[in-house]
C-alpha positions in Angstrom: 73.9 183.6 173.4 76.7 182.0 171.9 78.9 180.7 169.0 78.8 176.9 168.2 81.1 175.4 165.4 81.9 172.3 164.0 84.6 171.7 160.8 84.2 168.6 159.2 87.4 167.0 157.6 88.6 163.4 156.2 90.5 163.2 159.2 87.7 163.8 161.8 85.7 166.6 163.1 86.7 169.8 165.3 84.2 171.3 167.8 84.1 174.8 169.1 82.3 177.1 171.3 82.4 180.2 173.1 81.9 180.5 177.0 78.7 183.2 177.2 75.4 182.7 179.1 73.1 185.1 179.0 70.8 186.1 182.1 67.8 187.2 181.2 64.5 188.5 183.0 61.5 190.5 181.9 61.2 194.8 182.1 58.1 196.6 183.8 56.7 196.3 180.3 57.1 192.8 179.8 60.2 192.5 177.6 63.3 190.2 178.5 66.5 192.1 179.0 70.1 191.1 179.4 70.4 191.0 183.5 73.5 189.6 183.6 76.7 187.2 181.1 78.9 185.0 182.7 81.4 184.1 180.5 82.3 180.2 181.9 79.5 178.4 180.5 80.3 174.5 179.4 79.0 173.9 175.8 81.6 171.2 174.4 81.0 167.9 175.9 82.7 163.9 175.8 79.7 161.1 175.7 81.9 158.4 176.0 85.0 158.2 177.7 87.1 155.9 175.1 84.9 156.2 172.1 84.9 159.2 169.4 81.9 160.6 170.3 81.4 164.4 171.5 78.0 166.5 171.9 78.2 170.6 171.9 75.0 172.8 172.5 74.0 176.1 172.4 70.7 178.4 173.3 69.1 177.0 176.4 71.3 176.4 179.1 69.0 174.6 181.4 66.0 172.1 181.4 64.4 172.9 185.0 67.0 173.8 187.4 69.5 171.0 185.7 72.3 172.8 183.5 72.7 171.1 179.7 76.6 170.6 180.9 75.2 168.4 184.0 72.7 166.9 181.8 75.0 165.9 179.1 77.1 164.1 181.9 74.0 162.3 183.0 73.4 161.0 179.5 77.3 159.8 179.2 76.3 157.8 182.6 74.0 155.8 180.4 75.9 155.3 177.6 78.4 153.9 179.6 76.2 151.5 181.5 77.0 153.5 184.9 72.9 154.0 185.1 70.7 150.8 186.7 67.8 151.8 185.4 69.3 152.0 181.9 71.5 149.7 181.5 70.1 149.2 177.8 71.5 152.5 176.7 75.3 151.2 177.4 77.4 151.8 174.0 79.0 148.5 172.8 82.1 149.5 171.3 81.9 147.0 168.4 78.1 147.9 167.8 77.3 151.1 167.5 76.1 153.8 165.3 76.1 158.0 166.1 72.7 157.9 164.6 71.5 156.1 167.8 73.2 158.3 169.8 71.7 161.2 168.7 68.2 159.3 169.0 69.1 158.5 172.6 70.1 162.2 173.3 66.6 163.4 171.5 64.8 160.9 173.7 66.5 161.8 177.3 66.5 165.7 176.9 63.4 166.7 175.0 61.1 163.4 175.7 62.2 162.7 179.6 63.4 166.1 180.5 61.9 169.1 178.4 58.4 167.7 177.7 57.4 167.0 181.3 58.0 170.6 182.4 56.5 171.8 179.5 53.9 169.4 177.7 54.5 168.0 174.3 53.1 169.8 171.3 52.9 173.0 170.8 55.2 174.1 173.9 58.2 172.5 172.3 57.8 175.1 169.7 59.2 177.6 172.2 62.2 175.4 173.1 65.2 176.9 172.1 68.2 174.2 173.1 70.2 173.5 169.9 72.4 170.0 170.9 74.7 168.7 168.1 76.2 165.2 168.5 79.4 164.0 166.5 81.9 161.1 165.7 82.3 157.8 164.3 80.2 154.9 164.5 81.6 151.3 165.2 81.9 150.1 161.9 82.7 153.7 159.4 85.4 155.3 158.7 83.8 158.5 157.9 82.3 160.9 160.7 78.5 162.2 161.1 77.2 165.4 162.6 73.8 165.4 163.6 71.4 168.1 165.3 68.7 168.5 167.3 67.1 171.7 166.0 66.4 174.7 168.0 62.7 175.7 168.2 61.3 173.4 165.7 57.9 171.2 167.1 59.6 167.8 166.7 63.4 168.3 166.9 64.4 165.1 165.8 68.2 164.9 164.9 68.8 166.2 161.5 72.8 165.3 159.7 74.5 167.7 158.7 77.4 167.9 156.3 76.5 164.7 155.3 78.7 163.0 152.3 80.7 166.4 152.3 83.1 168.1 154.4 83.0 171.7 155.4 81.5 173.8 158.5 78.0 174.5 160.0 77.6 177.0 162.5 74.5 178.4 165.6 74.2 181.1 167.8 75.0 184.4 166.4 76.3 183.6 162.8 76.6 187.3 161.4 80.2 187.4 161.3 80.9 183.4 160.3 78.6 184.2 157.7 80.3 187.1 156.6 83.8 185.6 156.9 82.9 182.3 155.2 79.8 183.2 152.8 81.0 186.7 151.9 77.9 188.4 152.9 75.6 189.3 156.0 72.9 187.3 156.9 70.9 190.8 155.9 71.8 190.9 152.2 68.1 189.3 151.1 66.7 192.6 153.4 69.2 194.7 151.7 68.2 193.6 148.0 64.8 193.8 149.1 65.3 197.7 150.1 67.0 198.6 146.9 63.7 197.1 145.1 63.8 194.0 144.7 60.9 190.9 145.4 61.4 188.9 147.9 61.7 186.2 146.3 63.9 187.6 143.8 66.1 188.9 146.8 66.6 185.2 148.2 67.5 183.8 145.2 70.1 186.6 144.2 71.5 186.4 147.5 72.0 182.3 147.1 73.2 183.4 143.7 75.9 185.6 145.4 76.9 183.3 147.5 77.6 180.9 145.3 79.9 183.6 143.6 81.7 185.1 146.2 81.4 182.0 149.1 85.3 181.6 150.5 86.5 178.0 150.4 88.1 177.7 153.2 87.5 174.2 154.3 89.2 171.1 152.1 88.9 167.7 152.3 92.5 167.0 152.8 92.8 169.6 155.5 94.8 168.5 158.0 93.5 168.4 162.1 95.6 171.1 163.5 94.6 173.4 160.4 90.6 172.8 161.1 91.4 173.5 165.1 93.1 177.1 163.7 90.6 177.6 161.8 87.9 176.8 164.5 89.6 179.0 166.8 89.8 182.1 164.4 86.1 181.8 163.4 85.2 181.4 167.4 87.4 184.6 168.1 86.2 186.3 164.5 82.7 186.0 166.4 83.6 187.2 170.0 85.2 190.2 168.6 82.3 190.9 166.2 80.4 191.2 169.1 82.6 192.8 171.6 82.9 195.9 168.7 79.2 195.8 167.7 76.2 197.4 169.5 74.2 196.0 172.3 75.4 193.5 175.3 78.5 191.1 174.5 76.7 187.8 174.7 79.6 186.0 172.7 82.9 185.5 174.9 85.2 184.1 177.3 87.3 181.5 177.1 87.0 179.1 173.4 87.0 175.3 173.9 88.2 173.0 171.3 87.7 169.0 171.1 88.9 166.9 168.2 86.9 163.9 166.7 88.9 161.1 165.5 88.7 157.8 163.9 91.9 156.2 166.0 92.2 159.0 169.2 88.7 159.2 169.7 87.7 162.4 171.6 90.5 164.8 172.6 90.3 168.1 174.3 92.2 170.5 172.5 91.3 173.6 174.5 89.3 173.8 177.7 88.7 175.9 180.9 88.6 174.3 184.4 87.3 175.9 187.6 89.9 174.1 189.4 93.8 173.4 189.0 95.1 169.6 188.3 97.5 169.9 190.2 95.3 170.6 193.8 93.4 167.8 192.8 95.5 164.9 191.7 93.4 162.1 191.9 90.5 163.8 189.9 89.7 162.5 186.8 89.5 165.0 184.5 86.1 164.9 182.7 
């Protein structure tokens, strides 16, 4: 499982993730089961070396036996014109647009990768790879976050936040929701316990939210605030987890990457497998 957050401010965008992958493989009877976490899992990604564009994901952490981290590399290749047979796909700088981005990242990992393995349709109800892309097109000065949604039969990419600033979050939400909305996911189930319709529980639930929602999240917030605050929701999450029942599937290290207008993509926090220092002529990607 895993925690996947993005802030949205005037000044640009902040993406987070946890590090947690979850193992899974099916019982004597049939159910999956947690058979192992490994808590170094890539989910916060650059498309574009010298433009602002990042990419996060969460849920499935493969298409066949290709990782979404080496995937998401293969679909920078194109958008920087490093791919013969795609040489279309390279990102002018001056003439671009994120919306086309995310198109391109729909097309490459549900159309050309997912959907051959699985068949189009019906299958692609099952899919569960969430894939968020981010950043600024050539000619705005305002940001766009757009997802491919988990599990839905066409997941074409959906903004989010648009016109406003704030946060969305995927994966395990409970405690984000808690923090941020004031209430648990649960609270429509809870009205509905203590009597009420369903319908009248997810109403007075929105209702309550409405009363009670924190706003923590401005406008005018500054970058290093929204990286703090991605940090301490991330962390809010992992411990929520860590302290709650059942398997830890949120945890290890947090990585952070800014989304600006004028410094493009910028790694704020991030794990390496190997030191910088043994490998100086590596460029860091």
């Amino acid at each position: 499982m895993t925690i996947a957050l993005v802030i949205k401010v005037a000044d640009g965008i902040v993406i987070a993730a946890d590090s947690a992958t979850t193992l899974a493989q099916l019982s004597p009877s049939g159910q999956p089961v947690v058979a192992n976490i490994y808590n170094n899992a890539n989910k916060v990604f650059n498309l574009h070396k010298g433009l602002p564009i990042g990419a996060m994901t969460w849920g499935l952490g493969n298409i066949g036996e290709s990782s979404i981290s080496t995937l998401s590399k293969d679909l920078r290749r194109r958008f920087h014109g490093d791919d013969a047979a795609h040489k279309d796909w390279a990102l002018q700088s001056e003439a671009y647009g994120i919306d086309e981005v995310a198109e391109r990242a729909h097309e490459f990992l549900y159309e050309e990768r997912y959907e051959p393995l699985t068949g189009a349709g019906e299958q692609t109800e099952n899919l569960r790879l969430g894939f968020l892309i981010a950043g600024y097109s050539s000619d705005e000065n305002i940001p766009h976050v757009y997802v491919l949604t988990p599990g839905s039969a066409s997941p074409e990419p959906v903004e989010v936040l648009a016109g406003e600033t704030g946060a969305a979050w995927w994966g395990q939400p409970e405690a984000i929701a808690r923090i941020m909305n004031g209430m648990s996911l649960d609270t429509p189930l809870a009205l509905q316990s203590l009597g009420l319709e369903p319908a009248v529980a997810d109403q007075a639930a929105i209702d309550l939210i409405g009363q009670v929602r924190a706003s923590l999240v401005a406008p005018a917030m500054p970058i290093q605030d929204a990286i703090d605050l991605a940090c301490f929701l991330v962390d809010a999450t992992i411990q929520y987890v860590r302290f709650s029942p059942g398997s830890p599937t949120v945890g290890g290290p947090i990585d952070v990457a800014t989304i600006t207008k004028h410094e493009g993509f910028r790694w704020v926090r991030r794990k390496h497998f190997f030191e910088a220092r043994l490998n100086p002529k590596e460029e860091v990607r």
